[in-house]
N, C-alpha and C positions, 0 to 999 in steps of 0.2 A: 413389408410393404415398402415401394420405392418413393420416394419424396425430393424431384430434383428441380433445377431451374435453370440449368448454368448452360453457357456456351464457349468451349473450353477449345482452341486447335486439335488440342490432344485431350483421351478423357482425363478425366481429373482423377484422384486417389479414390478407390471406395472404402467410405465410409460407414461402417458398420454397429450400430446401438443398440445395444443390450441391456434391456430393462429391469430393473425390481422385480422383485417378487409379485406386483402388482400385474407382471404380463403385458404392459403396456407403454408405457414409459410418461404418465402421466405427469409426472414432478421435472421433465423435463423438456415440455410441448414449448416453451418461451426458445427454446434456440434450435431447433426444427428448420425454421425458415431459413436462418442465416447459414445454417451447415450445409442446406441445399443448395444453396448459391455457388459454395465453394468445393463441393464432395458431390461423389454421385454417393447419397444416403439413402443408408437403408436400415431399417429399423426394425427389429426382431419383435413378433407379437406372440402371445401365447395363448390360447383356449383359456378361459376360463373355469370351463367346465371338464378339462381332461384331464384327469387325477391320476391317468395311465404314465405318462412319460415320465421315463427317468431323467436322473442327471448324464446319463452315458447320450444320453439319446437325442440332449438338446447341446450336446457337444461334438456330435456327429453330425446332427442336421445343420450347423453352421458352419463348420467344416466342409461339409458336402458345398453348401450356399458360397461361400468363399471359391471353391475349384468347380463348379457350375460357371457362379458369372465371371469367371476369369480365362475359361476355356475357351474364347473365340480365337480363330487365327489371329486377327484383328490387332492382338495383343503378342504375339510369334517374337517379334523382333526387340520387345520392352514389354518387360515384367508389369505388370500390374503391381503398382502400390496398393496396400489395404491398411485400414486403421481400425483399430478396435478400441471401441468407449463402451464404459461398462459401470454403470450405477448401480451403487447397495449390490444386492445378488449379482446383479448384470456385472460386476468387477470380480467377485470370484468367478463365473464363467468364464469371462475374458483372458484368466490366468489360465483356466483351463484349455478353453481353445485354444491357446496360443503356444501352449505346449505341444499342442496338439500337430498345429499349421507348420512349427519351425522342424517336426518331424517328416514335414513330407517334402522331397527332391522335386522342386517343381520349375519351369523356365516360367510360366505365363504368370506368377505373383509373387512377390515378397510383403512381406509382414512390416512396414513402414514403423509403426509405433504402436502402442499401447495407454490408453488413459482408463485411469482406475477413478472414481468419483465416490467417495465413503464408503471403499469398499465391506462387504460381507466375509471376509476373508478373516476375520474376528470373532465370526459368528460363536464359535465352540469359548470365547471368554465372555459371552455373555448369560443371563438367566432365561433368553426365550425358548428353547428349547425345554422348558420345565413350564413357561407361563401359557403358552401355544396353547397344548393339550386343556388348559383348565379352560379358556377362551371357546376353543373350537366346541368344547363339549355343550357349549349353551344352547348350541344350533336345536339341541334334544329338546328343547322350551318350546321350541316354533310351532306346534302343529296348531291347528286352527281349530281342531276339535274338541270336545271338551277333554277336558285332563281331572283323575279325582283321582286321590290316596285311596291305601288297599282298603279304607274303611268306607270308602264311597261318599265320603261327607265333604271333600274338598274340589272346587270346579273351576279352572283356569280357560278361559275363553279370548286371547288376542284381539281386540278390533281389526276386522280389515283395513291396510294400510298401516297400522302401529310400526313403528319399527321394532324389530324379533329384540331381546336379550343380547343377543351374538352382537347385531349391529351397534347396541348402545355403547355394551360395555368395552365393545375393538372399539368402538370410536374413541370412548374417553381417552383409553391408552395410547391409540395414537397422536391424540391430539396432547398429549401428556408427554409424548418422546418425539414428533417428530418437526412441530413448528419452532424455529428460535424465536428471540426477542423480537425483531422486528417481522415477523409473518405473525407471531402474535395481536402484536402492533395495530398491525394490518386487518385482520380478522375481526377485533373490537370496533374499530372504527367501521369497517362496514355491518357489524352488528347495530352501532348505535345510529347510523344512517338510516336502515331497514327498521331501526324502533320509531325513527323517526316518520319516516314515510310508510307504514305499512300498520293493516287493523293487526289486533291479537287472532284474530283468526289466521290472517295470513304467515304471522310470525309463527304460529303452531305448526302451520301446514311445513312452512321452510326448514322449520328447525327438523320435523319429522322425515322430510328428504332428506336432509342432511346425513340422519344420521343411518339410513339406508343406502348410501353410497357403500360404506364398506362391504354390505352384502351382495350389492352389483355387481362390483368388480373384484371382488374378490368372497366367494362363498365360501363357507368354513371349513367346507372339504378339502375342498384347492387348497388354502393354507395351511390348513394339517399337513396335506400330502409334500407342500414344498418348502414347508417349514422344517417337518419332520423327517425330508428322504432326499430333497436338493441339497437343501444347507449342508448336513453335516457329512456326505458322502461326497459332496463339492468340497468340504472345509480335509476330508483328508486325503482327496486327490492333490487340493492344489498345495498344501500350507507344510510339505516337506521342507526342509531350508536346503534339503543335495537338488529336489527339484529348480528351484525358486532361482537357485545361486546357480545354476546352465540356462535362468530363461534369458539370454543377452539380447531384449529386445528395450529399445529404447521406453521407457515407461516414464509417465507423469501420474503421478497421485494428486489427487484434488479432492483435500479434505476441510467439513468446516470445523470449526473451534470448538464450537457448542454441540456437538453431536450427542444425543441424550439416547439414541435408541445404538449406538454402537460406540467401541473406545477407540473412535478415527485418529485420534490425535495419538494417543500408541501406534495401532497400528500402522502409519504413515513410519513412522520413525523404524518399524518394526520390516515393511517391507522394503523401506529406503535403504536398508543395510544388508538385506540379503538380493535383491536384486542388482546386478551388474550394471548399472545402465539407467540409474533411475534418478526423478529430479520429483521433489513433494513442491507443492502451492497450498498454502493453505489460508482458508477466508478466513475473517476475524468477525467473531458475533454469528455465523453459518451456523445451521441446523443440520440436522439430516437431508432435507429438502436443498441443495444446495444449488441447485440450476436454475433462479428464478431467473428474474430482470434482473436482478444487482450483478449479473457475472456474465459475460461476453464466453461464451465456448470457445466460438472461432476464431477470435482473437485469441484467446490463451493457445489456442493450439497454433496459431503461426507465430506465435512468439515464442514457445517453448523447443527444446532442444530433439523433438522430435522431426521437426522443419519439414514440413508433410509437402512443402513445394520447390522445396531446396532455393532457398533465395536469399536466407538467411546471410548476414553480412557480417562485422566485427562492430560492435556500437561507436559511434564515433562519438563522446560527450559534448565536442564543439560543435559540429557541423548538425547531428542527427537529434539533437534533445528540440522538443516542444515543450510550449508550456502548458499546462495541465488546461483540460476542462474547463468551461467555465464552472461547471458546478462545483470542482475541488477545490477550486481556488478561490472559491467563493465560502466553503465551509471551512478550510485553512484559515482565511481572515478570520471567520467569525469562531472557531473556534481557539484558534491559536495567538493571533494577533490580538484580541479583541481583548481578550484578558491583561497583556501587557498593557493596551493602549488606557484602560482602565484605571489599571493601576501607577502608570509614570504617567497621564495624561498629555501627552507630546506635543509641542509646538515644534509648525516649521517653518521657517524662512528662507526666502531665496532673494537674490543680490540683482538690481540693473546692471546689465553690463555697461552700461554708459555713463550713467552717474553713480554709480555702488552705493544706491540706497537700496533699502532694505524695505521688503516685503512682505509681510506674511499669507502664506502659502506659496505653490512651486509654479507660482506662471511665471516668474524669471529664470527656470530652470530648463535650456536649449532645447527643442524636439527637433532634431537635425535630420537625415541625411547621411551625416559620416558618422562614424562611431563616437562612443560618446565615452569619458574615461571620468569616473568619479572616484577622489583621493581623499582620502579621511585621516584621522586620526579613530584608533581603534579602544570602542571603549571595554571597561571591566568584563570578562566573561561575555563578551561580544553578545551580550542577547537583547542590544535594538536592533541585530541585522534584521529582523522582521519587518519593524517600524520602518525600517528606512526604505526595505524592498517594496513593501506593500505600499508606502507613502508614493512612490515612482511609478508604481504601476498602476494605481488609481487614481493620482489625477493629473498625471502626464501622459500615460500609456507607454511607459517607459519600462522594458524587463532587463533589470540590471542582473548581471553574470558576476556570480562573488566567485573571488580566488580563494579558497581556506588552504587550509593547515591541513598536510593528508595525514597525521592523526586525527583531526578532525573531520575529515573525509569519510574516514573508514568506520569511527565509531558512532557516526550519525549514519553512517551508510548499513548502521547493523551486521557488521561483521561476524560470520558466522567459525572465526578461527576459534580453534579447540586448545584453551589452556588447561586442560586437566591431564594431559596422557595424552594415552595410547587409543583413547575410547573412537569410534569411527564414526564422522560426523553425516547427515544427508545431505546433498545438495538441495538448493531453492533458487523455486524461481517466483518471482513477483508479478502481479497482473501490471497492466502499462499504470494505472493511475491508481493508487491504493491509498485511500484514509482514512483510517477507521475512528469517526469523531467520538466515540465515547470515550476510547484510551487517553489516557490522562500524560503518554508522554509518543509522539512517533518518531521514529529512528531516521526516514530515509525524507525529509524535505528538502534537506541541503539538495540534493541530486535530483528531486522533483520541481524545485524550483529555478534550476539552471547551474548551480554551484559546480565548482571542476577543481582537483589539485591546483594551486599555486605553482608554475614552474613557469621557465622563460618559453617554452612550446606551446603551452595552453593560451597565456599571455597575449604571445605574437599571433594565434591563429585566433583568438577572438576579435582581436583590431583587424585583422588579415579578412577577416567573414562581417565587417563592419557592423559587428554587436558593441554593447554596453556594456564597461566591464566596473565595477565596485572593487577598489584594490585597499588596501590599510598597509602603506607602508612599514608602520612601526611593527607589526605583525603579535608576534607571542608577547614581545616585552610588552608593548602596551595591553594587550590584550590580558593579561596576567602580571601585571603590572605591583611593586609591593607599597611600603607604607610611606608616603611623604612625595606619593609619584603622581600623584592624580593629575592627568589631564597635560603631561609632560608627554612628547614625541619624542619617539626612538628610531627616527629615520636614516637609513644607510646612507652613505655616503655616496653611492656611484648612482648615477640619474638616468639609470637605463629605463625607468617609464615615461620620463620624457622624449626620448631617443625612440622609444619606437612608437609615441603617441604621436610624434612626428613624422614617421616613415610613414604612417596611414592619413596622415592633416586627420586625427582627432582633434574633438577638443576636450579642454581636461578643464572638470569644476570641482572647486576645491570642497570639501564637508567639513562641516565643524559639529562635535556634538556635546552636551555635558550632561549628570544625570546620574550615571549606574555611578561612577565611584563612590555617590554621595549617599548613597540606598544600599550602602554594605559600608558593615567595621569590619577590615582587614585585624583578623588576631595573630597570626603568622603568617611574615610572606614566603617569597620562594625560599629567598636567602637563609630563612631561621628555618624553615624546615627542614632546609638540608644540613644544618647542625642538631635535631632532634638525636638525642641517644636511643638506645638498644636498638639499634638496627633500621631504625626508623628513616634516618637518613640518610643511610648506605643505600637501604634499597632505592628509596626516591633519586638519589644518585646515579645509580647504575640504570633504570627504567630510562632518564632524561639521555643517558648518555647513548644509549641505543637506540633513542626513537629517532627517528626522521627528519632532518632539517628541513624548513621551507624553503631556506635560500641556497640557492644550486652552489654558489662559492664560499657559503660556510661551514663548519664541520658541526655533528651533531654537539660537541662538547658547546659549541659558543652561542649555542642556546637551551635554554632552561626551560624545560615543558612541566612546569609544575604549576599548578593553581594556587593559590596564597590563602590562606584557611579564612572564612571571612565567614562572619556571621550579617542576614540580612537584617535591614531596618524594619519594624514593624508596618514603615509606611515607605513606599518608593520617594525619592527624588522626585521632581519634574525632570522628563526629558525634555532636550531641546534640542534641535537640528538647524544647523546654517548651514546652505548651500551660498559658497561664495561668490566671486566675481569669475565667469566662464574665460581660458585662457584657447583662444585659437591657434594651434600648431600647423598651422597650413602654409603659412611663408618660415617655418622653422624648417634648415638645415640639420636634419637627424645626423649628420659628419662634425657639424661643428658646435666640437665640446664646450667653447668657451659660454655660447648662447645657449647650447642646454642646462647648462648650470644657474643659468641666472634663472632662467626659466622656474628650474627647480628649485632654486632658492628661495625665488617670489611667491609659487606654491605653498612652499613650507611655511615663510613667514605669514603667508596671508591664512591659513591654517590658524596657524600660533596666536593672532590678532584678533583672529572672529570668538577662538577657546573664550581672548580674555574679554571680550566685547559680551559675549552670552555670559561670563562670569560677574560679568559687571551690573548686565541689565536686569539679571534676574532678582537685584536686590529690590527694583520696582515693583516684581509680582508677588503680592501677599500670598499667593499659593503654592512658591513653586519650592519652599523646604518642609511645610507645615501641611502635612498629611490628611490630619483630622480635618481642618479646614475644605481640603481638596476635595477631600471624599465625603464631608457631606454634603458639599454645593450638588457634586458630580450627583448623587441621590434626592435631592432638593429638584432640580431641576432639571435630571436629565443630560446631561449636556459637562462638555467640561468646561473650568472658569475662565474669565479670561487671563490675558496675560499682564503684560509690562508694557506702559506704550513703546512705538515702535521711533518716536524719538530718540529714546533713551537706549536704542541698541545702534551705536558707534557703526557708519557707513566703512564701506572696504577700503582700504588703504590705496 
């Protein structure tokens, strides 16, 4: 049946969906609508009740349906694009069709791409082919009349309306293999909703349709028949590796994590490497049911490398990154941030520019117009970048663009390079906004929340596009800093951020933070690690010396990318944050060295001054080394304590 909406110059790609076993595509009705917007869709349905067709049969009749609707003149002069999506069953189909399609010489379509969604293509390493048969034989229980043993003394009589055996007992199982955690979730709460609002009669009645749907829409026959004569005669059509490895059609695999009724998460990996041409996406927490609300089709399919309207462009991380959702960025804080904030309980301050008194909270911190260039000092293991990003963007509305370290690019970026051999990795592709808040560590924030390699081109093109850039001159050293360094600047000497924070008239506020050194005992720093024996600090050596410099005119030797062995403190530090006095470069000459230097000089010093001004004033706040104290106020009342008056923190220089 066709399902369209669109008004296209030209037609658009047809879009063709191939359902489960189900015959209908019922786990995937939620993206229906949007697919017709952008596809002419059409969506494969199958008889219920026809236990005659084979697997040959429903691969010829799409096939046919494919060179039917593509046959107009209409289409003479430009191929028709086609796509095929293909869930559970409907992806081994899809391999087969598409075998099928790239064998036939045709002008009026080409075969655009392939999406496989938890494909069935597994099916023969699974136990239903054994379980089926014991399932479908229940259907022998149904009859409505009486039923007795050969001694006549035994009488089974169904209520009309009962749900049969067959129904109850496919339901358990499915409801056993095919909800994940959160369609579980989901299911409870509108059970205890329905307990809520509804008599015990009518809960009886519901539960009793309920568990009649499986014999609706699928009766025991049909699943026998396509259990027992699609699956495995589809699984040895399609799952040759000499076939598999000639399909060269662009494919995306779309499997979830949790897959309990097939091993998706193998076989993603398994078709990822015999297909020519193939990219896996995979949900985290997904079931079998992977098509709800939580997952956009048509957007993974215009972002994925099958480019169904060829528009696709090269990412630009400066010009082309957004910032997330509000919902992501909303569950990021609370679950990411919110633990930090918990735990260092952070104060921040921000500076008058006129008088350089000192404020708490960031209403002294510029909401401009021009770009805006914030310079810090980088603390231990840089992990208040959170606090500080999230402090800027909630109550300034400020998204500050951090420069990192492209080792640290790449390994928060989840880099998928292959240190073991020869072994042949899959490609991936990521949906546009992905957090999966139960995971206790996510790889790609840096890049979801604006983050971009450190280099003099990233730099100049975020001042150049008048964004906000967060820079830590001191970079690694301070950042990985060793024992007796706390809180010292490792700043280079050539003032190129001043220079070109003036080619754009930014303005540049200086940051001050203290905290993380104080919330870890450094046991070996860099420097002793790299005198470790047996081999310990050859290798840390030789890793440092080939990684990647952040600064374009140093060599990787003259920086040292090793972390200093640190054990944390049982309780964090307070963190603290000072946002200096704002420095306008708008009547600064970017040409003339002598005033960029003072410039940067002033920076630096007013940096250095705020370090010792928050070193000083935090001897006022009883909470800000003494942990226990901190943390039971923080559970006492809710709330974190306060601080240090704001007398006793030293105005800007």
């Amino acid at each position: 049946e066709m399902q369209t909406q669109h008004d296209f110059p030209k037609p658009p790609p047809l879009l063709i969906y191939l359902p489960g076993l189900d015959g209908f595509g019922i786990s995937a009705t939620a993206q229906f609508d949007d697919l017709s917007s952008s596809y002419e869709f059409w969506r494969m349905s199958v008889d219920k009740g026809n236990v005659q067709i084979s697997f040959s049969n429903l691969i010829t009749s799409v096939v046919k349906f494919v060179t039917d609707a593509t046959s107009s003149a209409e289409f003479i002069d430009s191929p028709r694009e086609v796509l095929l999506v293909g869930e559970s069953f409907g992806g081994l189909l899809s391999c087969a069709v598409a075998m099928a399609l790239t064998k036939i010489q045709s002008k009026k379509f080409t075969l655009k791409g392939m999406t496989l969604v938890n494909p069935a293509t597994s099916f023969d390493e699974t136990d239903w082919e054994r379980i089926v048969p014991v399932l479908t034989s229940l259907r022998y229980l149904e009859s409505r009349e009486e039923i007795t043993d050969d001694r006549g003394n035994f009488r089974l009589r169904l209520p009309q309306g009962f749900p049969t055996p067959y129904s109850i007992v496919g339901g358990l199982a499915l409801s056993a293999t095919i909800p994940d955690s959160t369609q579980y979730s989901n299911i409870l709460d509108y059970l205890l909703q329905t307990t809520r609002t509804s008599s015990s009669e009518n809960m009886l009645s519901a539960s009793s349709d309920g568990f009649r749907i499986l014999a609706e829409y699928l009766p025991a026959a049909s699943l026998q028949h396509r259990c027992l004569e699609w699956l495995p005669v589809g699984s040895s059509v399609v799952n040759s590796p000499q076939r598999l490895s000639k399909l060269n059609v662009p494919t995306l695999i779309i499997g979830g994590t949790d897959d309990n009724m097939l091993p998706t998460k193998e076989e993603t990996d398994r078709l990822g490497k015999l297909l020519p041409n193939c990219v896996k996406m995979e949900i985290p927490e997904a079931g079998h049911f992977v098509l709800d609300t939580r997952v956009n089709l048509t957007e993974i399919l215009l972002d994925s490398h099958i480019d169904p309207f060829d528009t696709q462009k090269t990412y630009d991380p400066v010009k082309d990154w957004t910032l997330p959702p509000d919902h992501i960025v909303q569950a990021v804080l609370k679950k990411r941030v919110g633990p930090l904030r918990e735990k260092a309980s952070p104060m921040f301050f921000s500076t008058d520019p006129v008088s350089g008194k000192r404020r708490q909270g960031l209403s002294h911190v510029p909401k401009i117009e021009k770009p805006l260039l914030f310079v810090g000092n980088h603390q231990l293991f840089g992990q208040d970048l959170g606090m500080v990003i999230s402090e800027l963007l909630e109550q300034r509305d400020i998204v500050a663009r951090g420069l990192a370290h492209p080792i640290a690019m790449d390994a928060f970026a989840g880099s998928d390079a292959n240190f073991g051999g020869n072994e042949q990795t899959v490609r991936k592709q990521k949906r546009r906004w992905e957090f999966n808040e139960e995971s206790g560590v996510e790889t790609d924030l840096f890049n979801m929340f604006g983050a971009v390699k450190v280099s003099p081109r990233n730099f100049y093109r975020l001042l150049q596009t008048n964004q906000s850039v967060l820079l830590f001159p001191g970079g690694v050293k301070e950042c990985l800093h060793g024992k007796g360094q706390e809180y010292q600047l490792f700043w280079p000497e050539k003032t190129d951020f001043v220079r070109l924070a003036a080619k754009f008239n930014a303005t540049i506020v200086p940051l001050s933070a203290i905290g993380a050194a104080d919330s870890a005992n450094i046991l070996l720093d860099p420097s002793e690690l790299l005198q470790l024996p047996f081999g310990i600090g050859d290798n840390l050596a030789n890793f440092t010396s080939s990684a990647s410099s952040a600064r374009f005119d140093e060599g990787n030797d003259d920086e040292v990318f090793i972390p200093p062995l640190a054990l944390p403190k049982p309780f964090a530090a307070r963190h603290y944050f000072l946002f200096g006095k704002p420095y306008d470069t708008s009547d600064l000459d970017p040409k003339d060295q002598a005033a960029c230097r003072e410039i940067y000089k002033s920076i630096q010093d007013e940096v250095n001054h705020d370090i010792n001004a928050l070193l000083e004033a935090r001897k006022y706040d009883p909470y800000a080394l003494d942990g226990i104290k901190r943390t039971s106020y923080q559970k006492l009342f809710g709330k974190s304590p306060p601080t240090f008056p704001l007398k006793s923190l030293l105005p800007s220089k």
